[in-house]
C-alpha positions in Angstrom: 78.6 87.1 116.7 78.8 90.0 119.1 81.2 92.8 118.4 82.6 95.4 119.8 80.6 98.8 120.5 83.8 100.9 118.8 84.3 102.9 116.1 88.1 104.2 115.2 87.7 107.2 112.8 91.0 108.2 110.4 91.7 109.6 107.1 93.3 112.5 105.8 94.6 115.6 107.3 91.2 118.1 107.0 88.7 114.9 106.6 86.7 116.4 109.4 87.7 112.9 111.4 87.2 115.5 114.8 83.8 116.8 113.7 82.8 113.2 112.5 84.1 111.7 116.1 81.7 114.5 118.0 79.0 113.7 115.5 78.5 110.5 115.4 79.3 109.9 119.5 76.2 112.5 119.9 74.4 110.1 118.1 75.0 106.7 119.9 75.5 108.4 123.3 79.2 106.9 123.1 82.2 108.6 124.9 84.9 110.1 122.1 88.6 109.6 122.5 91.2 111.9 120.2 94.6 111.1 119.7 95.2 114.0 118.4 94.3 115.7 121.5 97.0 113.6 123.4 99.6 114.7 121.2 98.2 118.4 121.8 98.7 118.3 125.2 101.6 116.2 125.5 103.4 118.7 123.2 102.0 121.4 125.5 103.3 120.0 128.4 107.3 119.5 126.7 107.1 123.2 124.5 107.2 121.5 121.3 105.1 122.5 118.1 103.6 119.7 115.6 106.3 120.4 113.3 109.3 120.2 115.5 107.8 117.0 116.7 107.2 115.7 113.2 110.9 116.1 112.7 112.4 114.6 115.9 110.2 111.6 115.5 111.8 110.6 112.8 114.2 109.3 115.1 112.7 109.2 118.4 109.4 107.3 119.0 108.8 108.1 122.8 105.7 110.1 121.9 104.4 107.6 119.6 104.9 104.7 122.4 103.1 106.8 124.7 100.2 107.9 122.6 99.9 104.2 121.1 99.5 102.8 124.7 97.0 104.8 126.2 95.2 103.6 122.5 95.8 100.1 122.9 94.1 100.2 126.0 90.7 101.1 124.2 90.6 98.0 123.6 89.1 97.2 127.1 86.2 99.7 126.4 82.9 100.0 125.0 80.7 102.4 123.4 83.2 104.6 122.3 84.5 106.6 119.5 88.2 107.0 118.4 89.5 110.1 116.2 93.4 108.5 115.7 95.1 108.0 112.7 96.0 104.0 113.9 92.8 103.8 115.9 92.3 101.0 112.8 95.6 98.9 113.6 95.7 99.5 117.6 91.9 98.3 118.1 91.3 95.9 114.7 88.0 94.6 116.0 86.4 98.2 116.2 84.2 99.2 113.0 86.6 101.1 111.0 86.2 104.7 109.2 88.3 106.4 106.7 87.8 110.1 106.0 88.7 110.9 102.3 89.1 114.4 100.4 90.9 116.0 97.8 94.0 118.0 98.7 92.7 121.5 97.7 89.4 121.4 100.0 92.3 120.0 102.9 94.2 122.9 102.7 91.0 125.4 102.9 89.4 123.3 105.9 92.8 123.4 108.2 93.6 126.9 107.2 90.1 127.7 108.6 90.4 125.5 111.5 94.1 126.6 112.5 93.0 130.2 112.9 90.0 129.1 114.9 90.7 125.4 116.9 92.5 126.6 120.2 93.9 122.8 120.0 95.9 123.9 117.1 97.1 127.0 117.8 98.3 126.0 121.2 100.4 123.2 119.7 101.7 125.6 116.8 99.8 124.4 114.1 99.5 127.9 112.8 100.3 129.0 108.8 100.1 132.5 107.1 99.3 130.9 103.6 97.2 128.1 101.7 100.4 127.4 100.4 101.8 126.3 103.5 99.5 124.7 104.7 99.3 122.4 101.5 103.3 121.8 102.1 102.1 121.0 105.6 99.8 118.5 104.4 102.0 116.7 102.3 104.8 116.8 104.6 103.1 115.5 107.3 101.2 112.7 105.3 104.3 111.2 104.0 106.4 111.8 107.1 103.3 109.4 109.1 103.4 106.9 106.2 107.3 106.4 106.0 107.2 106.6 109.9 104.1 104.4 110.4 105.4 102.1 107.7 109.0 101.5 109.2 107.3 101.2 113.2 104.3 99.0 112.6 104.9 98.0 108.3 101.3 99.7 108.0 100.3 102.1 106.0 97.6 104.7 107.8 96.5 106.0 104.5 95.2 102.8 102.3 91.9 102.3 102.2 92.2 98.8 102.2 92.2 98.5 105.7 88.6 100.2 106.3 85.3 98.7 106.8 83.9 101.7 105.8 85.4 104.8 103.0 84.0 108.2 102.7 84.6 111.0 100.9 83.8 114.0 103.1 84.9 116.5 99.7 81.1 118.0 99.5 80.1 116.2 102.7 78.6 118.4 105.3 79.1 117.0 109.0 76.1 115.9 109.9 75.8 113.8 107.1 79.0 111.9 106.9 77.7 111.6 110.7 74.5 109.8 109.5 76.6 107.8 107.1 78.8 106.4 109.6 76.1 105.9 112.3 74.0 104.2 109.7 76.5 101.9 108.3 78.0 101.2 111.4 74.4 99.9 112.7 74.6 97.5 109.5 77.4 95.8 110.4 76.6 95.5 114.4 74.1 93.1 112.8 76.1 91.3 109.5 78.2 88.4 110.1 80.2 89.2 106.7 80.7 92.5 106.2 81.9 94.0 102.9 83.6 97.5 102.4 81.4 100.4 101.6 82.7 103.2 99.9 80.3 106.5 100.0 80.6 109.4 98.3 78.1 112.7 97.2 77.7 113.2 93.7 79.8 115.9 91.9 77.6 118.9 92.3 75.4 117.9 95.3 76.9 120.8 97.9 79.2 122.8 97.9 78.8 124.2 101.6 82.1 123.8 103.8 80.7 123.7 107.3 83.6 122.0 109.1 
């Protein structure tokens, strides 16, 4: 059975699903596609920050529509990769990632990235504390959930839905990379494919490069 040459890449806030995305389109030579920079510039564009958008679209879902659109039609493409936390639901045949990690090496990577990711800063995603940012985290994962959950009935954060689950906790880049682009090799070639979940043992690294 031939498949689709797309991989859709989400997981949790501070997975490294942007690093992973780069990474592992390097590797195949495939073109990478972020949602997250949509929003980015979208928000740009209209003045809003993350947060303030996070609230309105409770009730309004004019952003959503519009970044869900220009996903759905990813669909018509191949040999590319997909950062978006729906990439999973909006393109179902693609080989599908989840990024995993604990909450407390979250906080660290996004407090790092926020000071140094001109992406985030530009859309406001700035904090002055770990603390915040872990109030961010969890605000903003169950905000998606209940919004995802009441717009589509899915649920962006079970695992269940993934061909492929890893936890990135003591995961460099490069290698979650190599995991991905070999797994995703694998199941190019297997008729049935069953879930892998991959994770480093306790102890293995401890270097944050992301």
């Amino acid at each position: 059975m031939d498949k689709k040459h797309i991989i859709t890449i989400s997981g949790k806030p501070g997975s490294g699903k942007s690093s992973t995305a780069d990474k592992v389109a390097e590797l195949l030579g495939y073109t990478r596609h972020s949602s997250g920079d949509i929003v980015r510039n979208i928000l740009h564009d209209k003045g809003m920050t993350l947060s303030e958008y996070n609230k309105k679209a409770v009730e309004d879902h004019s952003l959503d529509d519009e970044v869900d659109e220009r996903l759905r039609s990813l669909r018509n493409k191949n040999d590319i990769v997909v950062d978006s936390r729906l990439g999973f639901y909006w393109i179902p045949e693609s080989f599908k990632v989840y990024l995993d990690l604990n909450i407390e090496v979250a906080t660290a990577r996004i407090y790092k990235d926020a000071v140094t990711n001109k992406m985030r800063t530009k859309s406001g995603e700035v904090a002055s504390s770990l603390g915040d940012i872990t109030e961010i985290v969890s605000d903003r994962m169950n905000n998606e959930r209940n919004r995802f959950k009441a717009m589509y009935n899915v649920d962006p954060y079970n695992k269940a839905n993934f061909d492929l689950v890893i936890d990135t906790s003591r995961h460099s880049p490069q290698t979650v990379a190599l995991v991905v682009f070999d797994n995703y090799r694998k199941w190019l070639k297997t008729e049935t494919w069953h879930k892998v979940q991959s994770s480093v043992p306790l102890g293995y690294s401890f270097k944050n490069e992301y």
